[in-house]
C-alpha positions as CSV (number, residue, x, y, z in Angstrom):
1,X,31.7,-47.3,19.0
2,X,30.7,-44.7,16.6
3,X,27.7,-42.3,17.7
4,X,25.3,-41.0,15.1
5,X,24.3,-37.5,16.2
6,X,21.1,-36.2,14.4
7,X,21.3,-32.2,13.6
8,X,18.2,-30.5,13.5
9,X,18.3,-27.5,11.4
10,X,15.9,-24.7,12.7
11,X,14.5,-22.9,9.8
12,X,12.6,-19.7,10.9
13,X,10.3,-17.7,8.8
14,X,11.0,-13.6,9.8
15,X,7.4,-11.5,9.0
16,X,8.6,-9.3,6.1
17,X,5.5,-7.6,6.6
18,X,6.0,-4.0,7.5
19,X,3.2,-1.2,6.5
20,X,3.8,2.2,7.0
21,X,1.2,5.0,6.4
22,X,3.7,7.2,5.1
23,X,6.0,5.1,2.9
24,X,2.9,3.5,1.2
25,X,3.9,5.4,-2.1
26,X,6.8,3.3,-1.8
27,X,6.1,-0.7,-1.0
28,X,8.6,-3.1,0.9
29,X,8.4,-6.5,0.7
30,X,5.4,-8.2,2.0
31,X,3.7,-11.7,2.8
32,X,0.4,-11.6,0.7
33,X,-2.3,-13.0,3.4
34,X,-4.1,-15.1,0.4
35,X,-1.6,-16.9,-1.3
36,X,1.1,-16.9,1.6
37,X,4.1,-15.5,-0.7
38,X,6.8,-13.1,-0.1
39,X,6.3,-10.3,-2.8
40,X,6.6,-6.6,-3.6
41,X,3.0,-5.8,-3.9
42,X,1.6,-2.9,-7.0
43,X,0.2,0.0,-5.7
44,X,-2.6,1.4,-7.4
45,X,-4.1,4.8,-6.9
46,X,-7.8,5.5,-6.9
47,X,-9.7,8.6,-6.8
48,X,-11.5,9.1,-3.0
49,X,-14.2,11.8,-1.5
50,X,-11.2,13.9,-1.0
51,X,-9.6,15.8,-4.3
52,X,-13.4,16.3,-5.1
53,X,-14.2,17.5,-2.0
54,X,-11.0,19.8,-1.9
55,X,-11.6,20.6,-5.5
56,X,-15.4,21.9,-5.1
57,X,-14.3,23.9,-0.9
58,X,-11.5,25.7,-3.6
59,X,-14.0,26.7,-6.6
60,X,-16.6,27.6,-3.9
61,X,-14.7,29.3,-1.9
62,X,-12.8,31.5,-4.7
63,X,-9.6,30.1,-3.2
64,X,-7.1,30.0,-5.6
65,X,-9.6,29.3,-8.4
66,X,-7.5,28.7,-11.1
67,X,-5.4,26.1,-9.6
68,X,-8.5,24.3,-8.0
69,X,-7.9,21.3,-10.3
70,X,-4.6,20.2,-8.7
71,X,-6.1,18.2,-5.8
72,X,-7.6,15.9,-8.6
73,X,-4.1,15.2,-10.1
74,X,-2.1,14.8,-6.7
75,X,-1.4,11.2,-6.0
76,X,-1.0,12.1,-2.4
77,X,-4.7,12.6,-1.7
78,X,-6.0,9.6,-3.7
79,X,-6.9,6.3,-1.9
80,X,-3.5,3.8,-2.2
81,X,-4.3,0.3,-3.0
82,X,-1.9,-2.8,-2.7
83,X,-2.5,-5.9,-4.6
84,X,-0.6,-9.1,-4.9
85,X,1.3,-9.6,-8.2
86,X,0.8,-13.4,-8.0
87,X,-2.8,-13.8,-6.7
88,X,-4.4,-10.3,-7.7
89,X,-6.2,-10.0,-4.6
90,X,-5.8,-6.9,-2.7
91,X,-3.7,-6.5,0.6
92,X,-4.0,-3.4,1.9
93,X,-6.2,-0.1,1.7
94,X,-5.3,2.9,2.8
95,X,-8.0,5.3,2.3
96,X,-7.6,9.2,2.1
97,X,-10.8,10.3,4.3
């Protein structure tokens, strides 16, 4: 007699998700929260309190008064922004001050 053995195939989904502070510049791939998908999400820079702020304690200050634009320029000090390619809904903020 012949015995029929039923296989059960264990599928796991791994979290992908991994957010560090300072490889945000640089995104891995992610689960978006909204749409449930496994994507690379697009970062998107926006200007925060802190290049004015820096810009205005420089000009005020006479600290190196010629170069007090850079803070406005430097992507480093801007507010980081991660939003789903598929959905368009943000993911993740990561605001500079």
């Amino acid at each position: 007699m012949e015995e029929k053995v039923n296989s059960v195939e264990i599928v796991t989904r791994e979290k992908i998700d991994a957010w560090n502070v300072f490889d945000s510049h640089n995104p891995n791939q992610t689960v978006c929260p909204h749409c449930q998908n496994a994507t690379v999400p697009v970062v998107v820079y926006k200007m925060g309190f802190l290049p004015p702020l820096l810009t205005w304690f420089m000009i005020l200050t006479c600290i190196f008064i010629i170069f007090a634009w850079l803070p406005l320029l430097d992507r480093r000090l801007k507010t980081i922004i991660h939003y789903c390619p598929i959905c368009n809904r943000e993911i993740r903020r990561l605001t500079r001050m």
